[in-house]
C-alpha positions as CSV (number, residue, x, y, z in Angstrom):
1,X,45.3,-120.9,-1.8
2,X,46.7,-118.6,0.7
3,X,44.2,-119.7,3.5
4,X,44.9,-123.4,2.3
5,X,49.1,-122.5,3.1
6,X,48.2,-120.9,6.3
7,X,46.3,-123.5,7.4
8,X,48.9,-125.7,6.8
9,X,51.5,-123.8,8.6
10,X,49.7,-123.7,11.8
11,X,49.2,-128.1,11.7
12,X,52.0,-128.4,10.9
13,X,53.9,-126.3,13.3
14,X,51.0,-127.4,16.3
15,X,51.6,-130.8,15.3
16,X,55.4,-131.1,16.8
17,X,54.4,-128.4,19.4
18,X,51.5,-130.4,20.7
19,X,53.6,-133.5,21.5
20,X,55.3,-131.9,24.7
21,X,51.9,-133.0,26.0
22,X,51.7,-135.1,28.8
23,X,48.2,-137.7,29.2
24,X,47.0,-137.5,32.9
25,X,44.3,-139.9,33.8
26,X,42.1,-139.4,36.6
27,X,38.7,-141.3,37.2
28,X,35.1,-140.1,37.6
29,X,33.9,-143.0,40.0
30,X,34.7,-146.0,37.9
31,X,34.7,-144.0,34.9
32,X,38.4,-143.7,33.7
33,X,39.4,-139.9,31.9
34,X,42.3,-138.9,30.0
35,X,43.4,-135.5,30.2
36,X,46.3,-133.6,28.5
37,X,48.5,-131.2,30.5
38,X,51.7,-129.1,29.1
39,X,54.9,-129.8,30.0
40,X,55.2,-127.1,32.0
41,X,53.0,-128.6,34.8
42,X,54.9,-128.4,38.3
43,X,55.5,-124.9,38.2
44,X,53.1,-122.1,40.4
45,X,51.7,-120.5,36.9
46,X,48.4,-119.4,35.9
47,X,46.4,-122.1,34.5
48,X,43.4,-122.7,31.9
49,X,41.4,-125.4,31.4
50,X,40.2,-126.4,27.7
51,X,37.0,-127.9,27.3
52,X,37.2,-129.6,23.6
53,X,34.6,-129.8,20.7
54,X,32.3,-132.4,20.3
55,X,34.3,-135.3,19.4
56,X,36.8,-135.0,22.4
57,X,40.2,-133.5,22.4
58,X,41.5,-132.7,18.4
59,X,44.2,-131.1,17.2
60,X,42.7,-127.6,17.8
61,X,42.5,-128.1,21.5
62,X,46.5,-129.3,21.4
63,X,47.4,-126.2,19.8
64,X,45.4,-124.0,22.4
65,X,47.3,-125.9,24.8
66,X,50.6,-125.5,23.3
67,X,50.2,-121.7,22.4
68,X,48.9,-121.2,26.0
69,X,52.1,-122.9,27.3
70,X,54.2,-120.4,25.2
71,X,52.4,-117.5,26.7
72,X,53.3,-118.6,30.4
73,X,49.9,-120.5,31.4
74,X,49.9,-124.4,32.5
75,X,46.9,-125.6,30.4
76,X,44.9,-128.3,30.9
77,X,42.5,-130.5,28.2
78,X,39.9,-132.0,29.5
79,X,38.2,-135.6,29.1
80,X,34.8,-135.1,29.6
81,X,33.1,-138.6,27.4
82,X,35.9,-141.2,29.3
83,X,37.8,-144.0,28.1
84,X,35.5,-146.0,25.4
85,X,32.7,-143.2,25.0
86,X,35.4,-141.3,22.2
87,X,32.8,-140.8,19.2
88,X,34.2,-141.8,16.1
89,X,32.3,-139.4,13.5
90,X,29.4,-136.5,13.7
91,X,26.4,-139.0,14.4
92,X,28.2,-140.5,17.3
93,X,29.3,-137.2,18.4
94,X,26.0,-135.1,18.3
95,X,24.3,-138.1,20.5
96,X,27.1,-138.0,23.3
97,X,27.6,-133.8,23.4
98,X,23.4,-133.6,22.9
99,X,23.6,-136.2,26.4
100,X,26.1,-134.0,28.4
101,X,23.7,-130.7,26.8
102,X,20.4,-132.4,28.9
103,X,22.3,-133.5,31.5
104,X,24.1,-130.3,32.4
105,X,24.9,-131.3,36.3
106,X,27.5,-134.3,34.4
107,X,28.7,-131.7,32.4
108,X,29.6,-129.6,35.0
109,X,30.7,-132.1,37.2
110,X,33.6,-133.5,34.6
111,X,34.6,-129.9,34.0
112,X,35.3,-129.5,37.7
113,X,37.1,-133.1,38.2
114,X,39.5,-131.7,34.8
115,X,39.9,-128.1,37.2
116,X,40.6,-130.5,40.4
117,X,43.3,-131.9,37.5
118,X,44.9,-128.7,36.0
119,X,45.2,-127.0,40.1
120,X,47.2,-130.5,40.8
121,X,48.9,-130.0,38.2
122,X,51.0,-127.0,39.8
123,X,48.4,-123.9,38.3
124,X,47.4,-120.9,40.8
125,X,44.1,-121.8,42.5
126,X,43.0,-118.5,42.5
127,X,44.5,-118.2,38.6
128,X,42.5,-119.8,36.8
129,X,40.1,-119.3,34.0
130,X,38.5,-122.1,31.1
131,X,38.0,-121.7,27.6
132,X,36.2,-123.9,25.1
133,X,35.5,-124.6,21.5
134,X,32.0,-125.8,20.0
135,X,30.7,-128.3,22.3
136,X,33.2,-127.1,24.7
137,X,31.8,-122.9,24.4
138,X,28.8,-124.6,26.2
139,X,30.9,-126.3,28.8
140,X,32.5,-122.5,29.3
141,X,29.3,-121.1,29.7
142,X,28.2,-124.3,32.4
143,X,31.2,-123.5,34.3
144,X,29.9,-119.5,34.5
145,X,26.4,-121.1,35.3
146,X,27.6,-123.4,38.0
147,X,29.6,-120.5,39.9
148,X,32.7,-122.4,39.4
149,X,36.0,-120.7,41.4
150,X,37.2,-119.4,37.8
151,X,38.3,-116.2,37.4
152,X,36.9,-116.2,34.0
153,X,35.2,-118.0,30.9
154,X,35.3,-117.5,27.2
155,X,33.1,-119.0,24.9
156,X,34.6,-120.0,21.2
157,X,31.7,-121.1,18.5
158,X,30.0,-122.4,21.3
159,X,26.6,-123.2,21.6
160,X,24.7,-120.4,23.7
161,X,21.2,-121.9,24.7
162,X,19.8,-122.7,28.0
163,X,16.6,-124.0,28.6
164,X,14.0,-122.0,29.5
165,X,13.0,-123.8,33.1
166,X,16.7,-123.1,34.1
167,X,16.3,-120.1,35.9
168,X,19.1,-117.3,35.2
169,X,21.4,-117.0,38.7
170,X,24.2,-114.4,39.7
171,X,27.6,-114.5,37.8
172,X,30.6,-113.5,39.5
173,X,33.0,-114.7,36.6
174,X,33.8,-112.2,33.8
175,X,32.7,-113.6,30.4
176,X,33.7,-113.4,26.6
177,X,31.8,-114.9,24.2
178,X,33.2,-115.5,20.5
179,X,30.8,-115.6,18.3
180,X,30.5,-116.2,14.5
181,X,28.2,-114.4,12.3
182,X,27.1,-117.2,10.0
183,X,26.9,-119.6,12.8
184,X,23.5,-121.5,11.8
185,X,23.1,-123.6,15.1
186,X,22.5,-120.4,16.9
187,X,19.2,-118.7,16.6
188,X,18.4,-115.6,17.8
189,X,16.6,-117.0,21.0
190,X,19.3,-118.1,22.0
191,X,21.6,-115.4,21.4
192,X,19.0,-112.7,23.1
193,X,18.5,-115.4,26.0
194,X,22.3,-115.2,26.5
195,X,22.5,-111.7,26.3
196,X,19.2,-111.4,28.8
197,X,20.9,-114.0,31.8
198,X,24.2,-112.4,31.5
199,X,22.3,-108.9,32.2
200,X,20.1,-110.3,34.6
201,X,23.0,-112.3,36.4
202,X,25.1,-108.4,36.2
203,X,28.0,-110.2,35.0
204,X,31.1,-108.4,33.3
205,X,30.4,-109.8,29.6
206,X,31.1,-109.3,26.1
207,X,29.9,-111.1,23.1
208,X,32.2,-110.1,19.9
209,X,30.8,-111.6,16.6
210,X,33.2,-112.3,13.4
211,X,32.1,-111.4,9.8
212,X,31.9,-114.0,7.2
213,X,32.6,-116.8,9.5
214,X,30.9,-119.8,10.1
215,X,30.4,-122.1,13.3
216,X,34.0,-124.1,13.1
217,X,35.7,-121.1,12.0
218,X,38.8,-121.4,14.4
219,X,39.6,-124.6,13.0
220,X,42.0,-124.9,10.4
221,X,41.2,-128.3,9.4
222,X,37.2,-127.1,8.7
223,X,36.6,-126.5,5.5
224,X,34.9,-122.9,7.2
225,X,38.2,-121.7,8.4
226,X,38.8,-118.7,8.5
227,X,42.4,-117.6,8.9
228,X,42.1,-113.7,10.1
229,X,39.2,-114.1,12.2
230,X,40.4,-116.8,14.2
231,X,43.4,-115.1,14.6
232,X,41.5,-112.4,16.1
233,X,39.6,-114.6,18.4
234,X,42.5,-115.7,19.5
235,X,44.5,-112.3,20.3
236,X,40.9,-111.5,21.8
237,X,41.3,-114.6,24.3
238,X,45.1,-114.0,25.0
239,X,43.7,-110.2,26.1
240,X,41.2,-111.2,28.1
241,X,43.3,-113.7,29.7
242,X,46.2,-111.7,30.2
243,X,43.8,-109.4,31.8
244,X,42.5,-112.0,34.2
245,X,45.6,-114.1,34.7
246,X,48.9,-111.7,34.7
C-alpha cells in the first residue's frame, strides 16, 4: 500500500509539473518529429537529452524532464519513431525499438537531430550529457558508441547488447549504467560484453545494479516499481550529472 501511495504521489505531482512542456517539431528529411523541451529553454544552461522507452515519450520521461528543469538543466525529449510510427501497445512497440536496435546508424542519427534540438534550444554545447530509459538505455549507450560531443551517458534499465561483428572503438564519454538485478532481457553475455568494450574502449564507467528490482523498475506506473531503488537511481544520475554538468 505504501509503494501504491508513493507511486501515486510522484503522477500525480509530475502530471501538473510536466505540462510546463513545450512540443518542438523538427524533421528528419521528410519525416516530421515531435520533441519536448522545458520551459526554461532560452537560457545558457546545461542541457540533457532524454531518450524515451520503447513506446515513445511517457509520463516517466516528462517527469525526468521536469525534475531536471528544477535542478537547473534545459532537458530535451526526444522523438525518435516520428509523427504516425507512435506504437500503440507492447507488440507494436517491440517491432519498431527491435528496428531502430538493427539499424543502429538511424538510431543514432535521430538521437543527434534531438541534440542538434536541445543545443537550439539555448543549452551549453559543451554541457551536455543524455540519459535514457529501456529502449532509450540503448540509445545512451549508441550515443557513447557513436562518439557523440556528450560529455556523458547514463544508461537506465537499458538494454546492454551489441552485436558481436560491431567492433568495440574508443570512448571518450564517461558512462553510468543503471542496472536492475532481476532484469530478465539481459543475459550475462551481454552484461560481460558491456563490461569487456567499456574496458577495451578505457572509458570512465560504472555499472551499479539494484536488488529486488526488475527491468521497468523506475517506473511508477509498472507494476515492478520499485519506490527506493529508483529513488536511488535517480540521486545516482543527479550525481553523476552534477558532476559532469555544474
Amino acid at each position: 500500500m505504501k509503494n501504491l501511495l508513493l507511486a501515486a504521489a510522484f503522477l500525480i505531482s509530475g502530471s501538473a509539473i510536466s505540462q510546463n512542456l513545450k512540443i518542438v517539431s523538427y524533421q528528419d528529411g521528410t519525416q516530421k518529429l515531435n520533441g519536448m523541451v522545458t520551459s526554461n529553454s532560452g537560457k545558457k544552461l546545461p542541457g540533457v537529452l532524454i531518450l524515451p522507452a520503447w513506446k515513445g515519450i511517457d509520463d516517466e520521461a516528462k517527469m525526468a524532464a521536469a525534475n531536471l528543469e528544477k535542478e537547473g538543466y534545459i532537458a530535451f525529449i526526444a522523438d525518435i519513431y516520428g509523427e504516425g510510427n507512435y506504437p500503440t501497445d507492447n507488440t507494436s512497440a517491440a517491432k519498431t525499438a527491435g528496428f531502430y536496435k538493427q539499424n543502429y546508424q538511424a538510431y543514432q542519427k535521430r538521437i543527434s537531430l534531438a541534440l542538434d534540438q536541445l543545443k537550439k534550444s539555448g543549452a551549453n554545447a559543451d554541457k551536455i550529457a543524455v540519459i535514457g530509459y529501456c529502449f532509450g538505455g540503448t540509445g545512451a549507450l549508441e550515443t557513447m558508441r557513436a562518439k557523440m560531443p556528450v560529455l556523458g551517458v547514463v544508461s537506465i534499465h537499458g538494454g546492454i547488447g551489441k552485436d558481436q561483428s560491431r567492433p568495440n572503438g574508443a570512448i571518450s564519454t564517461k558512462v553510468l549504467v543503471e542496472n536492475p538485478a532481476e532484469d530478465e532481457s539481459v543475459t550475462q553475455t551481454d552484461y560481460d560484453g558491456l563490461v569487456k568494450e567499456l574496458k577495451d574502449g578505457r572509458a570512465d564507467w560504472q555499472i551499479i545494479t539494484y536488488a529486488n528490482s526488475k527491468h521497468t523498475f523506475t517506473d511508477p506506473k509498472s507494476k515492478d516499481y520499485n519506490p527506493v531503488m529508483a529513488k536511488r537511481a535517480w540521486d545516482h544520475t543527479m550525481m553523476f550529472l552534477k558532476e559532469l554538468l555544474k
